[in-house]
C-alpha positions as CSV (number, residue, x, y, z in Angstrom):
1,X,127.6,100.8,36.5
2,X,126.4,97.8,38.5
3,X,123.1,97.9,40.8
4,X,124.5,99.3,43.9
5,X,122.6,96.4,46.2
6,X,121.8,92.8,45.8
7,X,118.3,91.8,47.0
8,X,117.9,87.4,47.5
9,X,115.8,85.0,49.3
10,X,118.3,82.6,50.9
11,X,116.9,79.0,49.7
12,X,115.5,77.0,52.3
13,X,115.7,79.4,55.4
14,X,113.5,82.2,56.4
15,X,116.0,85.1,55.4
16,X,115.7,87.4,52.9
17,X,119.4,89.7,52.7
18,X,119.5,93.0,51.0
19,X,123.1,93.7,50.5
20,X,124.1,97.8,50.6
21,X,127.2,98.1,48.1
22,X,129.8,100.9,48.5
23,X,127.8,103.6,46.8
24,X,124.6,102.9,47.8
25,X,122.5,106.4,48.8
26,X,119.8,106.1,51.6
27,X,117.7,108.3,49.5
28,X,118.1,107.4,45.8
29,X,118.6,103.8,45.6
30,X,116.0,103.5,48.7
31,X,113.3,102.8,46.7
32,X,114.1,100.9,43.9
33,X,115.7,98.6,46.6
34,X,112.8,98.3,48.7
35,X,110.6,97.8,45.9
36,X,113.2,94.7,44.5
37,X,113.1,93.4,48.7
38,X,108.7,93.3,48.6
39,X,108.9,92.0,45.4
40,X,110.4,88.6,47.0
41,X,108.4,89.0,50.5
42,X,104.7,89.4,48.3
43,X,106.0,85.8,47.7
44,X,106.2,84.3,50.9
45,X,103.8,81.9,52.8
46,X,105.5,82.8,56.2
47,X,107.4,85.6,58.1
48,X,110.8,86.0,57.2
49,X,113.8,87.2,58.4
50,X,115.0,90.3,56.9
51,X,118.5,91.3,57.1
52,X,120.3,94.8,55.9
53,X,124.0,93.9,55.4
54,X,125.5,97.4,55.5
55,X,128.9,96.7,56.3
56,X,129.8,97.4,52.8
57,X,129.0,101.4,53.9
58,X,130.3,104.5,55.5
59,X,127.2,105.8,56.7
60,X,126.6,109.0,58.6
61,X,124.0,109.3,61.1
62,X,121.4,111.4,58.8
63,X,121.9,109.3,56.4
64,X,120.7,106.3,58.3
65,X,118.1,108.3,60.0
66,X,116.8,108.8,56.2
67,X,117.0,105.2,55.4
68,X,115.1,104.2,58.1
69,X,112.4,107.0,57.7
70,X,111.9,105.8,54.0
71,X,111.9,102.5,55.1
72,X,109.1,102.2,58.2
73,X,107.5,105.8,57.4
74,X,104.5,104.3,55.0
75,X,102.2,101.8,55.6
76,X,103.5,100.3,52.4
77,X,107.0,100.0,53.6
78,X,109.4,97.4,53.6
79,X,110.2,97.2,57.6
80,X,106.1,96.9,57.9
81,X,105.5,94.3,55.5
82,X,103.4,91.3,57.2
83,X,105.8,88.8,56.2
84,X,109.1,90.8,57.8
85,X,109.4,88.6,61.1
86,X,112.2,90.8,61.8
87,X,114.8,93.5,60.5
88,X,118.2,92.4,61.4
89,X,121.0,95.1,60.6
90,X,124.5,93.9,59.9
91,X,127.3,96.6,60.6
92,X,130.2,97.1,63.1
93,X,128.9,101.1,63.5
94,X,128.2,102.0,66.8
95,X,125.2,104.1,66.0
96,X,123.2,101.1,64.3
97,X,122.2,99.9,67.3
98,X,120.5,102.8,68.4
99,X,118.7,103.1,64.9
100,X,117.5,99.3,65.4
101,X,116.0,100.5,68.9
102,X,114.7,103.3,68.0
103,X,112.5,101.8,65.0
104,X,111.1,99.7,67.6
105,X,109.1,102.7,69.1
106,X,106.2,105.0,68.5
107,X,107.2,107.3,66.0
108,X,108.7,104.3,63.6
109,X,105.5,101.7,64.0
110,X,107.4,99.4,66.6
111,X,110.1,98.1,63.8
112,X,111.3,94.4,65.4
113,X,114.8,95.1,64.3
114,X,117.9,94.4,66.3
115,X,121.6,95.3,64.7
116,X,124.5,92.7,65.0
117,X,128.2,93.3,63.3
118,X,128.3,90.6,61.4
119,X,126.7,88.1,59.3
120,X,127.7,85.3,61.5
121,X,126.0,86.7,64.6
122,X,123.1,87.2,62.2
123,X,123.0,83.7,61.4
124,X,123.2,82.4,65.1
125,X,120.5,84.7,65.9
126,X,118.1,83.6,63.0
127,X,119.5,80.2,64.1
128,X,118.7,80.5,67.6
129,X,122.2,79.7,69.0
């Protein structure tokens, strides 16, 4: 069975994309992706972009709410990493929105993330357009 995400620094731009695969749990796959996503930000120089392209996915609302627990709970964590400018979630959901808001409060350690439904909205955004 083939990785259930891919994880890649786009070449000369400031994004890296983790790609969620049909199959991908929030709880198992969580870390191994997150550790693959730091791997390629301990690299960086400068801030980057980092978008979640979960339009692959069915999600439920806990399961989201798990994701983005494991993801901003720890110091350590991916969404906290000093070199995540911002967390940019791509899916057509209508809860994901909500989940991007709320990281960006108390409990979550003010996440900048913002959701978008689709990949060419996240482009124009990291793009400025």
């Amino acid at each position: 069975m083939s990785q259930p995400y891919t994880t890649k620094k786009v070449p000369n731009e400031p994004v890296i994309i983790a790609a969620l695969h049909e199959g991908y749990d929030m709880v198992n796959d969580m870390p191994a992706s997150s550790a693959t996503a730091i791997a390629l930000l301990d690299q960086e120089s400068e801030p980057v972009f980092y978008v979640v392209d979960l339009t692959a996915l069915r999600l439920d609302l806990d399961s989201i709410i798990n994701g983005a627990n494991g993801a901003s709970g720890s110091e350590g964590s991916i969404y906290r990493h000093p070199m995540v400018r911002e967390v940019i979630f791509v899916s057509e959901q209508d809860f994901v929105p909500a989940v991007a808001e709320g990281l960006n409060s108390a409990p979550f350690g003010h996440v900048k993330a913002r959701a978008v439904p689709s990949m060419d909205e996240a482009w124009a955004y990291i793009h400025g357009e």
